[in-house]
C-alpha positions as CSV (number, residue, x, y, z in Angstrom):
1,X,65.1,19.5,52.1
2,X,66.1,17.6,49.0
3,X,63.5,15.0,48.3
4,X,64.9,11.7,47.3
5,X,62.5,11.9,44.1
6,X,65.5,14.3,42.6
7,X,67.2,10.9,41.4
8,X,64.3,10.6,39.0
9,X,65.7,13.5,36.8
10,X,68.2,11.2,35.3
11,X,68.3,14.3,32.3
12,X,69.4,17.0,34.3
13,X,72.4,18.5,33.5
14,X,72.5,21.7,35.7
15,X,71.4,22.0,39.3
16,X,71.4,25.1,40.7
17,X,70.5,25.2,44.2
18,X,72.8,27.3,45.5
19,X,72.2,30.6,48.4
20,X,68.9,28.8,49.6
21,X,68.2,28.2,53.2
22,X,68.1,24.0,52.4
23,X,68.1,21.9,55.4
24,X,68.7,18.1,55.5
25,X,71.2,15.6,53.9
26,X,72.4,15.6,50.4
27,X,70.3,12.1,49.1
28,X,72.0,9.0,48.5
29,X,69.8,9.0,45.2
30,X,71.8,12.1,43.6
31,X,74.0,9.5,42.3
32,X,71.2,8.3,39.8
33,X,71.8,12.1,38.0
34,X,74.0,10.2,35.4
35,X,74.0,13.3,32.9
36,X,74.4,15.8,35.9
37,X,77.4,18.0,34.8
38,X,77.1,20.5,37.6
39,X,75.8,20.7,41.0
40,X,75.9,23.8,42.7
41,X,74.6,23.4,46.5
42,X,76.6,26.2,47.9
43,X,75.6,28.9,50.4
44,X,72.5,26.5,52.4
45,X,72.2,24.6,55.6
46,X,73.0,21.3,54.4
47,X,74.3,18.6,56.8
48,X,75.1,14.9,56.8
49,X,77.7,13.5,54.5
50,X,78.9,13.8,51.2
51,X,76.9,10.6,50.0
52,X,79.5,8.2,48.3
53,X,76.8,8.1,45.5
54,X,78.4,11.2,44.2
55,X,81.0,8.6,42.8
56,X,78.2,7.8,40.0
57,X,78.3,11.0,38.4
58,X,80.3,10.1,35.8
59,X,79.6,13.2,34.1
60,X,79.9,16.1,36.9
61,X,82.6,18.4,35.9
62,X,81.8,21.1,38.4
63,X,80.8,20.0,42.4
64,X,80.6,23.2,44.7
65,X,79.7,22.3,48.1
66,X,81.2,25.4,50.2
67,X,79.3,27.4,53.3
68,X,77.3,24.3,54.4
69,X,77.9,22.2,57.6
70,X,79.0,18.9,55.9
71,X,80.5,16.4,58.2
72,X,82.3,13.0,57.7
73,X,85.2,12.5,55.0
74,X,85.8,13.2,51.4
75,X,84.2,10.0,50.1
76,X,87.1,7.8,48.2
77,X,84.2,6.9,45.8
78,X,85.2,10.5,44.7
79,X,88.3,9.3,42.9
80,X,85.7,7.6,40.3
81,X,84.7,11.6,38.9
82,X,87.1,11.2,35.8
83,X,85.8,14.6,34.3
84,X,85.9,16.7,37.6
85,X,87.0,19.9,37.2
86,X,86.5,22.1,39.7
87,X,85.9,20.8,43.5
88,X,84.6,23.4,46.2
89,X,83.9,22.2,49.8
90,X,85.6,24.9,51.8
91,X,83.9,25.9,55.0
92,X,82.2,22.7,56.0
93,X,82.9,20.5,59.2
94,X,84.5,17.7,57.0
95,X,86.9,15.9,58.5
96,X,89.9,12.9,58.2
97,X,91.9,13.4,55.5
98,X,92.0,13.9,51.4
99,X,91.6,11.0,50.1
100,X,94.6,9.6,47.8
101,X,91.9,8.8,44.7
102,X,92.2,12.8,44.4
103,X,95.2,11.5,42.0
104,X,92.7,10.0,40.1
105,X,91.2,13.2,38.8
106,X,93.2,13.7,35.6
107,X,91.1,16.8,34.7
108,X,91.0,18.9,38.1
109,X,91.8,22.3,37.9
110,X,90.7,24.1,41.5
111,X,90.2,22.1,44.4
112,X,89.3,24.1,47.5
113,X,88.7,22.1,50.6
114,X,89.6,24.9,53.1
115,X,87.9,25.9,56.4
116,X,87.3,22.9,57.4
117,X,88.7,19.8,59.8
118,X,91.1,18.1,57.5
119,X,94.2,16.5,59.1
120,X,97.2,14.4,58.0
121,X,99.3,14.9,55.2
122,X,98.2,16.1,51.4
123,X,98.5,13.0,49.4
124,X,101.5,12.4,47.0
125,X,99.1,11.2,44.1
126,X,98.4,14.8,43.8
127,X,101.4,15.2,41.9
128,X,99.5,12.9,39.1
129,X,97.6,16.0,38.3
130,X,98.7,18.5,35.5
């Protein structure tokens, strides 16, 4: 489990959790990890939503989230992640459809949402990215 204490470390840049056996929900108090540049919680048991919190990261570049059992949607708060690069959060049970503040994410590179519950129609502010 990730204790909510983690939002204390508003320094750390790097958090590699990643090919644990973590249980529990991803805390809403992640999103005080203003100099988090990457968060690597791939490969673990995680469950709950992606908190919308995640939208405070202003400085994540990297966000892998694949092989966990994530439910809910792809928060729209996500659109907010200006210096995103890479998004992983294939083989989860996440589920409605990508948001259109993808669009948003001028830097994005890979996105990966596959293996998952996704519906509807890939959004045409996708085409905003280069």
């Amino acid at each position: 489990t990730m204790p909510t204490e983690i939002g204390r470390l508003s320094n750390l840049m790097y958090m590699y959790l990643y090919r644990n056996s973590l249980t529990g929900t991803i805390p809403t108090e992640i999103g005080f990890l203003s100099s988090l540049s990457d968060m690597s919680l791939y490969r673990n048991n995680l469950t709950g939503t992606m908190p919308t919190e995640i939208g405070r990261l202003s400085n994540l570049m990297y966000m892998y989230l694949y092989r966990n059992s994530l439910t809910g949607t792809i928060p729209t708060e996500i659109g907010r992640l200006s210096r995103l690069t890479y998004l992983w959060a294939s083989s989860n049970s996440l589920a409605g459809t990508i948001p259109t503040e993808i669009g948003r994410l001028s830097r994005l590179k890979y996105m990966n949402p596959s293996i998952n519950s996704l519906f509807g129609t890939i959004p045409t502010e996708i085409g905003r990215l280069s």
